[in-house]
C-alpha positions in Angstrom: -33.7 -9.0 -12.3 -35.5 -12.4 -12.3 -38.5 -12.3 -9.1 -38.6 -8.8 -7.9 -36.9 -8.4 -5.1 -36.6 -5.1 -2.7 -33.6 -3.1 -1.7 -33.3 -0.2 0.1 -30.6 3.0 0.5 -31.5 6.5 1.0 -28.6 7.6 -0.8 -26.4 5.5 -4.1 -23.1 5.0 -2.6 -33.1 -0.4 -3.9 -43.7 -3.8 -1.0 -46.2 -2.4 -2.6 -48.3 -3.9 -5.3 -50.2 -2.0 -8.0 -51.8 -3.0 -11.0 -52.6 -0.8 -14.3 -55.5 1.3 -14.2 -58.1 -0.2 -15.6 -58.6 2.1 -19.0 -55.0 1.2 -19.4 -54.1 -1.4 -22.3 -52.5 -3.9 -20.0 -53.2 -6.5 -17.4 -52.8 -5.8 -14.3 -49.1 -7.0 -12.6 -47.3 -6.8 -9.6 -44.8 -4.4 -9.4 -42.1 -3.7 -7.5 -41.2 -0.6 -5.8 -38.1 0.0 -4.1 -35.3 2.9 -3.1 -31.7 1.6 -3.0 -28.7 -0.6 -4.5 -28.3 0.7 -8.6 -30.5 -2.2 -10.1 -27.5 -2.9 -12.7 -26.0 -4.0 -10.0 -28.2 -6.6 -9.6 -29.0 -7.4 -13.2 -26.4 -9.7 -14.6 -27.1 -9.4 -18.0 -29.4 -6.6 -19.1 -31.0 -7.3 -23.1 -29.6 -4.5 -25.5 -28.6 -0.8 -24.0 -30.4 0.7 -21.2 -32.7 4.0 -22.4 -31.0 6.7 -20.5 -32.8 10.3 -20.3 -32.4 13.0 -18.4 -34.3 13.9 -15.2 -35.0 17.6 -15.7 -36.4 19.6 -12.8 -37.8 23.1 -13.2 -37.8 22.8 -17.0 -34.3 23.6 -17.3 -31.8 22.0 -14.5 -30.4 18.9 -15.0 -30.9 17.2 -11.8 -30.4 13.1 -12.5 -31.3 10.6 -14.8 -34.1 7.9 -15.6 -33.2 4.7 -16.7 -34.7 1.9 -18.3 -33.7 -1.3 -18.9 -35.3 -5.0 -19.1 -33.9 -8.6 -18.8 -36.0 -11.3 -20.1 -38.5 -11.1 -17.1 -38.4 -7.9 -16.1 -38.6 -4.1 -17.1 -36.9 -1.6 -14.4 -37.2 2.2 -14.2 -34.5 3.6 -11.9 -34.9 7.4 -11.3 -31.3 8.5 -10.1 -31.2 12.2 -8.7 -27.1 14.1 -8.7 -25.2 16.0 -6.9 -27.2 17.8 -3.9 -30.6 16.9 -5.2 -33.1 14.6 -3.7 -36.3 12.7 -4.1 -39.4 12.9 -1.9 -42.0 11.4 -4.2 -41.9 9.7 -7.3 -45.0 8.7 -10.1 -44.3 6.7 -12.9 -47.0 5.1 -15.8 -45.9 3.3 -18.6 -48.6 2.7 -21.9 -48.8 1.2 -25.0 -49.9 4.5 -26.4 -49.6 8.4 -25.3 -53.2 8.0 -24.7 -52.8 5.4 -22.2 -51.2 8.1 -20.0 -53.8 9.4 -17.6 -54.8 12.8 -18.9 -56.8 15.9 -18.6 -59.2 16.9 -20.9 -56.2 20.0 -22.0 -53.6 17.3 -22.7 -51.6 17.9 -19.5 -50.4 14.6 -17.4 -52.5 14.0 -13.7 -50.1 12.1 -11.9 -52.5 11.3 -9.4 -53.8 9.0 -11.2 -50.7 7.5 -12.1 -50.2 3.5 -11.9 -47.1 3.5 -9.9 -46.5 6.1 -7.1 -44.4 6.1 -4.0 -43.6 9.1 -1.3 -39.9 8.9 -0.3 -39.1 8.8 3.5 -36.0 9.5 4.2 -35.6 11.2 0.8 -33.7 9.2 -1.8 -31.3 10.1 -4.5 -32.5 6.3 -6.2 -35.2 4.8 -6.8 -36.7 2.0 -8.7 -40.2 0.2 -10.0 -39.7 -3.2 -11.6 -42.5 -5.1 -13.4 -42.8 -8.0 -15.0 -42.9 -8.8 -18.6 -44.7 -11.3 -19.4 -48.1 -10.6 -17.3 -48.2 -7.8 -19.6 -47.9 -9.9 -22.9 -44.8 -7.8 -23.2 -42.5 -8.6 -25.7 -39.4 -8.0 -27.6 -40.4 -5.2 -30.1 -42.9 -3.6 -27.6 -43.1 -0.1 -27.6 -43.7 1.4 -24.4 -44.6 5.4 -23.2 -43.2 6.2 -20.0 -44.1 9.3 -18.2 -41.6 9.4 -15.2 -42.1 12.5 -12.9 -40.3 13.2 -9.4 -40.2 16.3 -6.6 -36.7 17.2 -5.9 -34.9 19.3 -4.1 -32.3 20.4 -1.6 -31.7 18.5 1.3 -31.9 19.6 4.8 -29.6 17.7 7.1 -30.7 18.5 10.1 -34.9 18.0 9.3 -34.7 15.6 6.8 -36.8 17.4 4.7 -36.5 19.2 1.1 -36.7 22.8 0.5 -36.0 24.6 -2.7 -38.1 21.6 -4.6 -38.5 21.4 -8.2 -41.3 19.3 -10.4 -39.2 16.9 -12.7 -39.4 14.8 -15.7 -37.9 12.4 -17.6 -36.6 14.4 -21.0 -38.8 13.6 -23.7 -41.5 15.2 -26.0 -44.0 17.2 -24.1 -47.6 16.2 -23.7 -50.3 18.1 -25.6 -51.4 20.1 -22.9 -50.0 23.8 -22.3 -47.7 22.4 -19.6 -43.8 21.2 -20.0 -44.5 17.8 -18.7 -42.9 15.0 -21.0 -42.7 11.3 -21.8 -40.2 9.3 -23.8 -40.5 5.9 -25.3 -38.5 2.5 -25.2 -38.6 -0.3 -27.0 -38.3 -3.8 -25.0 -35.3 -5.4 -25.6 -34.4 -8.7 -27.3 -32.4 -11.2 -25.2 -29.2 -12.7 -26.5 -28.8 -16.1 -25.2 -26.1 -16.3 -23.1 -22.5 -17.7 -24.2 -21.5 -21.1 -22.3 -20.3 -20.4 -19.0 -16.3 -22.3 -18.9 -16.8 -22.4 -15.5 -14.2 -21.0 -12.9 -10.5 -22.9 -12.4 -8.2 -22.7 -9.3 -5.9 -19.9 -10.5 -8.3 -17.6 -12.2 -8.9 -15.2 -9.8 -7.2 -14.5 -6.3 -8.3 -13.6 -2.7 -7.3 -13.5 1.1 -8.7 -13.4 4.0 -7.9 -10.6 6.6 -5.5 -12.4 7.8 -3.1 -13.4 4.9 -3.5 -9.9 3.9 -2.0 -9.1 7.7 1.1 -11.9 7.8 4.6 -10.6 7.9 6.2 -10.6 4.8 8.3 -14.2 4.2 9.0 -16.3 1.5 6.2 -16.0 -1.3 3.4 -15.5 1.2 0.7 -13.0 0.8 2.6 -10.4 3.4 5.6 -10.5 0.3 3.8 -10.0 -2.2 1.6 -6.8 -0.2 4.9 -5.5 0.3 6.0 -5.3 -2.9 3.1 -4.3 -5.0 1.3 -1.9 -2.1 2.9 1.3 -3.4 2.6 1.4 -7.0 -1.3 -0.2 -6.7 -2.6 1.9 -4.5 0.1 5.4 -4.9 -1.9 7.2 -3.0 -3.1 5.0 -0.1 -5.6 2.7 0.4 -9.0 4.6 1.9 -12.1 2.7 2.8 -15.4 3.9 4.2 -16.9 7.2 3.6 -17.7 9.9 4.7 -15.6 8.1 8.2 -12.7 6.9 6.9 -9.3 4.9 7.6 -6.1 5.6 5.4 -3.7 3.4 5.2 -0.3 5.0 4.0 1.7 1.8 3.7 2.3 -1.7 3.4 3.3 -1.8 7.1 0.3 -0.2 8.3 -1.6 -2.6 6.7 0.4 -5.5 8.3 -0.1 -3.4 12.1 -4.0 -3.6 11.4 -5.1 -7.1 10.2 -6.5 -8.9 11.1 -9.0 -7.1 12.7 -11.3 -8.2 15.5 -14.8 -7.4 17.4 -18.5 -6.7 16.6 -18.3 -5.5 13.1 -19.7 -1.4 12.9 -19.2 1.6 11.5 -16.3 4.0 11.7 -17.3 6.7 14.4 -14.5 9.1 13.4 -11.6 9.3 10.5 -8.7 7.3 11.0 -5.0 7.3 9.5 -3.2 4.2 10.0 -5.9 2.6 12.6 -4.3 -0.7 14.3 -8.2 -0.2 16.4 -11.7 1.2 15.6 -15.1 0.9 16.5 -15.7 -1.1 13.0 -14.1 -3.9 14.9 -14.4 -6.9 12.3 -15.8 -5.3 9.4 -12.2 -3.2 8.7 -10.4 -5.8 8.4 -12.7 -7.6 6.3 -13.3 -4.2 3.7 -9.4 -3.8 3.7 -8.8 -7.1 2.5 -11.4 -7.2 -0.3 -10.4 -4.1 -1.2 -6.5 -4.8 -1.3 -7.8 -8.1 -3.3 -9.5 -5.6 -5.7 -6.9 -3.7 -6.3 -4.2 -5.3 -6.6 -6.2 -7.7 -9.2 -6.8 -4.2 -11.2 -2.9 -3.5 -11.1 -1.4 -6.7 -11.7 -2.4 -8.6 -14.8 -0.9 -11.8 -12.8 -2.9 -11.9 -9.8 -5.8 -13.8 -11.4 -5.5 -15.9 -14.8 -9.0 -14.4 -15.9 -9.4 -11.9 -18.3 -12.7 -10.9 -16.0 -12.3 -8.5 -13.0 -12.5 -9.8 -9.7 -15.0 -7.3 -9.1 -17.1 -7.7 -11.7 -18.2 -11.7 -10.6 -21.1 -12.1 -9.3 -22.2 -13.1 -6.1 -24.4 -16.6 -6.2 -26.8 -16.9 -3.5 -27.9 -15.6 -0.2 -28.9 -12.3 0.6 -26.6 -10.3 -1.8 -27.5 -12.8 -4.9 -27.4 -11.1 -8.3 -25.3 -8.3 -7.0 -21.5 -7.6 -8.3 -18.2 -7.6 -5.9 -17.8 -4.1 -6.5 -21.0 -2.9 -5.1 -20.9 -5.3 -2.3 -17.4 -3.4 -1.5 -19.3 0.0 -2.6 -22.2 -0.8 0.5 -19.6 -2.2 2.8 -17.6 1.4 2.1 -20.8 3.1 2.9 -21.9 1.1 5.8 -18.2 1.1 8.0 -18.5 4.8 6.9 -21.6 5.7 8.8 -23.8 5.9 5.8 -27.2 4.5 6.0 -28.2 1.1 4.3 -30.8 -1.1 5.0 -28.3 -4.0 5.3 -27.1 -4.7 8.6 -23.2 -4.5 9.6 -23.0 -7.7 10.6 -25.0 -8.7 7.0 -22.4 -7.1 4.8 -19.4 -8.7 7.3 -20.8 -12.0 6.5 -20.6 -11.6 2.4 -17.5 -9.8 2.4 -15.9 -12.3 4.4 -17.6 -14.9 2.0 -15.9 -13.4 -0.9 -12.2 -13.0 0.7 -12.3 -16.5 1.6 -13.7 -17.5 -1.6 -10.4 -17.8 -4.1 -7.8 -18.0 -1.2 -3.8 -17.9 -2.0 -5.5 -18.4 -5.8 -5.9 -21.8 -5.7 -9.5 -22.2 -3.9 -12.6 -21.8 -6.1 -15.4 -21.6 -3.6 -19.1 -21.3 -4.6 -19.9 -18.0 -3.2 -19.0 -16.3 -7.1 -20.4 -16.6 -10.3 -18.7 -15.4 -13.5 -20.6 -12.3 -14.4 
């Protein structure tokens, strides 16, 4: 997690500062709001298991989770809603004590008066409030009260707005009071130092660019081996993007396509077997790191690491902290016609970053990080 950093989506695929209230038991600390990108994806190494509860709306539907988790700066509470439900404001506060917990004089929660607070617009299936340990005097061992509460409901696509909405918890024990509002507890984690990092040799993991992903098969070139691995890696296709897609059926329609050129966008319509789109660049950029991908999942050959291409870890730059795999994940979203508060051309830039990162398998570029 290290400095708290914003992202934003209004769907998964993450400023404001507040302090404590002042009965609370803490100091006060930044802390930082933010709907978007799944903050595991961003924390390398999260200390002991996450706290997973559910999100219960209504008293009895199960409509998403709550999450927390802490590195050895940071604690972060991700509220995650599922399936068709949504977010349009949530309220968190987090005490040493149950008392700590603003309260009425009946025992029932007033979550306007809440530490941490934040009205969703667009409404969000994810979001997140991150604060730092030690301006708290947080550590290991620390017990901690969370009361996490959210509105939910169905979304409207054509107002943007929720109907059918719901009052929502994070599953706990209830409060005192005569309503069903509850809190849980967590414990702050204790961080393992990390194991030596071996470093990364030429031959551990393998990448290509849009291009060497596009030659014609010949010799031992990329092109060969796409030609003889496509069908059993990907059986039923390779599919990128979402909910615009392009399907590629075949080895050859993958050679017709790359490399692609022009402004990179999003897909305006489905696609099989595109040779052209209005994603110009960015296809042919997503294809590639997602044939790389795959075909590092199927073959236990293509890399010499026991780690998953897609679980390394991109080093610096705008995406720092954040795993292959959801870099692909927001690049699917984007050149689908999803919304992200990265740019097109943004996610071109590190996509293209990692394909040309481990080229042919005997670069090591410094774009990746082992996890």
């Amino acid at each position: 997690m290290k400095n708290a950093r914003v992202f934003s989506l209004a769907t998964v695929t993450m400023a404001m500062v507040f302090g404590f209230a002042a009965c609370d038991s803490m100091s006060k600390s930044p802390l930082q709001s933010s709907s978007g990108v799944d903050a595991r994806a961003r924390v390398a190494v999260p200390c002991g298991a996450p706290e997973v509860v559910a999100l219960i709306a209504g008293q009895h539907i199960d409509a998403g989770t709550v999450t927390v988790m802490n590195d050895g700066q940071e604690v972060t509470v991700e509220f995650r809603t599922s399936g068709d439900w949504y977010m349009s404001e949530v309220h968190l506060h987090i005490g040493l004590s149950l008392g700590d917990i603003p309260q009425n004089r009946s025992g029932n929660p007033q979550i306007g008066r809440f530490a941490y607070k934040e009205t969703l617009s667009p409404a969000s299936q994810y979001h997140e409030f991150t604060v730092d340990l030690g301006e708290n005097g947080w550590v290991p061992g620390t017990e901690l009260y969370i009361a996490a509460h959210a509105v939910v409901g169905k979304l409207d696509a054509g107002s943007g707005n929720l109907y059918a909405t719901e009052t929502g918890w994070g599953e706990g024990p209830g409060f005192t009071g005569n309503s069903w509002a509850m809190y849980f507890k967590y414990t702050i984690n204790e961080c393992a130092p990390p194991p030596p990092d071996a470093g990364i040799q030429p031959g551990d993991f393998r990448t290509q660019t849009q291009g060497g992903w596009g030659t014609a098969a010949q010799g031992g070139n990329p092109g060969a081996y796409r030609d003889a691995n496509f069908a059993a890696a990907f059986p039923d296709g390779l599919v990128v993007g979402g909910p615009n897609t392009a399907a590629f059926t075949s080895s050859y329609s993958v050679q017709q396509a790359l490399p692609t050129g022009g402004t990179a966008g999003a897909l305006a319509q489905s696609y099989v077997n595109p040779v052209t789109s209005e994603a110009g660049v960015l296809l042919g950029q997503v294809v590639a790191l997602s044939l790389s991908v795959g075909f590092d999942l199927y073959d236990p050959n293509f890399g010499a690491s026991s780690t998953n291409l897609k679980d390394l870890v991109v080093a610096s730059g705008t995406f720092a902290g954040i795993t292959v795999e959801q870099v692909l994940a927001e690049a699917n979203t984007i050149i689908g016609g999803g919304w992200s508060s990265y740019s097109a051309s943004q996610i071109n830039d590190a996509v293209s970053a990692i394909n040309e990162n481990f080229v042919d398998g005997t670069a090591v570029g410094s774009y990746l990080v082992n996890p």
